[in-house]
KOLGU-96886 format. One record per residue (C-alpha): x, y, z; residue number from 1. Coordinates in nm, 3 decimals, decimal comma. Example, Ala and Ser with C-alpha at 12.3 -4.5 7.8 and 13.67 -1.06 7.14 Angstrom:
REM residues 2
LUMGU:1,230:-0,450:0,780:1
LUMGU:1,367:-0,106:0,714:2
***
This chain:
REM residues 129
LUMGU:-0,053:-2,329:-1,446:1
LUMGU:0,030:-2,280:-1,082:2
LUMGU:0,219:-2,604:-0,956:3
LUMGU:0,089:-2,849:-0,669:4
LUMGU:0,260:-2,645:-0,381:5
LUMGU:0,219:-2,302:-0,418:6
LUMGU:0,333:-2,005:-0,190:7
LUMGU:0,055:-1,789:-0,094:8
LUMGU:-0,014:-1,407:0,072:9
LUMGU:-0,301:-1,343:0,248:10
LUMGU:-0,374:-0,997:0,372:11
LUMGU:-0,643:-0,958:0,618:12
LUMGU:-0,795:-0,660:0,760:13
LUMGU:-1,006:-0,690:1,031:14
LUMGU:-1,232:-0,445:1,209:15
LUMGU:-1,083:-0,264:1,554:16
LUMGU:-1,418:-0,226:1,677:17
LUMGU:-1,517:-0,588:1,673:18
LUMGU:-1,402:-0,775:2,014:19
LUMGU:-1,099:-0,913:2,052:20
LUMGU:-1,228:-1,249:2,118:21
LUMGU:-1,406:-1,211:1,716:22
LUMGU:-1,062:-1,104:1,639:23
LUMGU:-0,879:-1,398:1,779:24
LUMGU:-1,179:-1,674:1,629:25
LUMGU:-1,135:-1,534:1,267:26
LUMGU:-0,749:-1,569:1,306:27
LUMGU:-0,777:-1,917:1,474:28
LUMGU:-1,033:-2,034:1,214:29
LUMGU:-0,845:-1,930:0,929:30
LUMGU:-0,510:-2,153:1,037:31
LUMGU:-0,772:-2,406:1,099:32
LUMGU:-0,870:-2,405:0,732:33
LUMGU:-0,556:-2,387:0,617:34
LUMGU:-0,374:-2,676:0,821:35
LUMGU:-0,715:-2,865:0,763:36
LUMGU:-0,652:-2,889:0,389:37
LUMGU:-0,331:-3,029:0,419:38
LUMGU:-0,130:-2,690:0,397:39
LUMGU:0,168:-2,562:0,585:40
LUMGU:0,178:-2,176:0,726:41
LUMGU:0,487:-2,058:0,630:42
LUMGU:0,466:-1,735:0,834:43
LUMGU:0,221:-1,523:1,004:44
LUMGU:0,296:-1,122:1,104:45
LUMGU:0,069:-0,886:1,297:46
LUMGU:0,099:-0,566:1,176:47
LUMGU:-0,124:-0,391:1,426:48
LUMGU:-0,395:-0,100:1,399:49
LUMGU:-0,302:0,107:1,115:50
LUMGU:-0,496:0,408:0,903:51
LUMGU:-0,623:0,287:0,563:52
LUMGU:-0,593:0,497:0,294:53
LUMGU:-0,916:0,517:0,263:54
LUMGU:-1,282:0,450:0,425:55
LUMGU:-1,399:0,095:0,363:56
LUMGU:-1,744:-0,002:0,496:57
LUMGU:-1,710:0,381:0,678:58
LUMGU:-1,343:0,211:0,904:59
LUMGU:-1,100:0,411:0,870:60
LUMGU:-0,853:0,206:1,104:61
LUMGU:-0,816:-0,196:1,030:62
LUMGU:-0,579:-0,438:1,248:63
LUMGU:-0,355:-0,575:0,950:64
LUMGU:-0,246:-0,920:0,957:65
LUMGU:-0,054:-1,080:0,665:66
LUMGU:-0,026:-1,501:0,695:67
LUMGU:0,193:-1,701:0,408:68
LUMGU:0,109:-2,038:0,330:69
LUMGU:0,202:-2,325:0,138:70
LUMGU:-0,064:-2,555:-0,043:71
LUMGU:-0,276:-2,642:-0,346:72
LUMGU:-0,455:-2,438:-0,547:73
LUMGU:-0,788:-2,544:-0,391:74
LUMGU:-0,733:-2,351:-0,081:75
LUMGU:-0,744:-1,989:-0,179:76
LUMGU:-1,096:-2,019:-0,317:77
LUMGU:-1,203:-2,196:0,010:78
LUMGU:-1,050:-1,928:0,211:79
LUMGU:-1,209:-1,645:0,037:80
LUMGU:-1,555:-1,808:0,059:81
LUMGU:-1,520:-1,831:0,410:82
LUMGU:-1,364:-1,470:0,461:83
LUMGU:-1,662:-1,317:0,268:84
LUMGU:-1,913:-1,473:0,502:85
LUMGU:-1,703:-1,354:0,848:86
LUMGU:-1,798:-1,113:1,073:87
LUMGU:-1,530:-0,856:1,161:88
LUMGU:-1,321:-0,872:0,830:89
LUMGU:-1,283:-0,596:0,711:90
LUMGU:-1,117:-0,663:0,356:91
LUMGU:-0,890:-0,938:0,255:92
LUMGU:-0,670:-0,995:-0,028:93
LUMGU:-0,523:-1,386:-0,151:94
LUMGU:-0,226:-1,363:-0,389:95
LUMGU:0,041:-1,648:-0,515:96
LUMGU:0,367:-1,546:-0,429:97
LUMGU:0,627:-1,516:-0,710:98
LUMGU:0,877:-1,783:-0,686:99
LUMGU:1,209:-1,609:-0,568:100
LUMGU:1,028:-1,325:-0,394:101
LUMGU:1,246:-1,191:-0,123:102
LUMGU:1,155:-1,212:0,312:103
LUMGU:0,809:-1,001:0,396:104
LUMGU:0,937:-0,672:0,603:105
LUMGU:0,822:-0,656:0,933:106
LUMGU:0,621:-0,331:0,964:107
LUMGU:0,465:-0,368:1,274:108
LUMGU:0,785:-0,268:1,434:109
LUMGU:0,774:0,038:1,188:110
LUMGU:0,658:0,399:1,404:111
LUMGU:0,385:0,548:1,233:112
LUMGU:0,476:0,824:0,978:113
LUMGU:0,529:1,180:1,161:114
LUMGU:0,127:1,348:1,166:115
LUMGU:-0,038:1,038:1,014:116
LUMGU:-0,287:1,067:1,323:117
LUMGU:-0,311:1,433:1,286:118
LUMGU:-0,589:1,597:1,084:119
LUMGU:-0,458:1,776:0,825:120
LUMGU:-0,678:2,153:0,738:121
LUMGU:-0,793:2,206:0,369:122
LUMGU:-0,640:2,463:0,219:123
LUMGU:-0,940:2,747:0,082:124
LUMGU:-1,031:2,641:-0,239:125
LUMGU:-1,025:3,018:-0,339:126
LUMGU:-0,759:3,226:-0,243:127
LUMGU:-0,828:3,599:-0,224:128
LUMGU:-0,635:3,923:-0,289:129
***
């Protein structure tokens, strides 16, 4: 059972096409909820405009943001209510941290991999001799 004070992850992925005023509103609103229930933000990172792996709602780019925080276990359901019902979010993912779980790299500072922008050609599916 997950104790009174629990350390949080929330991954957010919101859409690069959306203003950056929408952006700015979801993030605001989202520390709003958070420091409205009594809860602490323990850290919040920007990570930028990065591929996804895959296409999600036909995006392949998302604006990554990852915010820690510290409260009960009534918040996380709260927060992904209101997520669900935002325009501009992409995707979003709320985990409890495992106590003892070491510092969050920051990987907004990280270059993008060498031809991760670049298109990559198919090979032929048949090769011929």
């Amino acid at each position: 059972m997950p104790s009174p004070d629990s350390a949080y992850d929330l991954t957010l992925l919101l859409d690069p096409a959306a203003d950056e005023a929408q952006r700015t509103k979801v993030l605001d609103d989202v520390k709003k909820t958070i420091d409205g229930a009594g809860a602490e933000v323990a850290s919040s990172h920007a990570w930028g405009t990065r591929r996804t792996a895959f296409d999600i709602s036909h995006k392949s780019q998302a604006e990554l943001h990852l915010i820690q925080f510290v409260g009960s276990p009534q918040l996380p359901p709260k927060l992904s209510h209101q997520l669900s019902i935002t325009d501009g979010v992409v995707r979003f993912r709320i985990i409890r941290r495992i106590k003892g779980a070491g510092a969050v790299p920051d990987i907004g500072s990280m270059p993008e991999p060498a031809g991760a922008s670049a298109l990559v050609e198919a090979a032929p599916a048949v090769e011929r001799l």
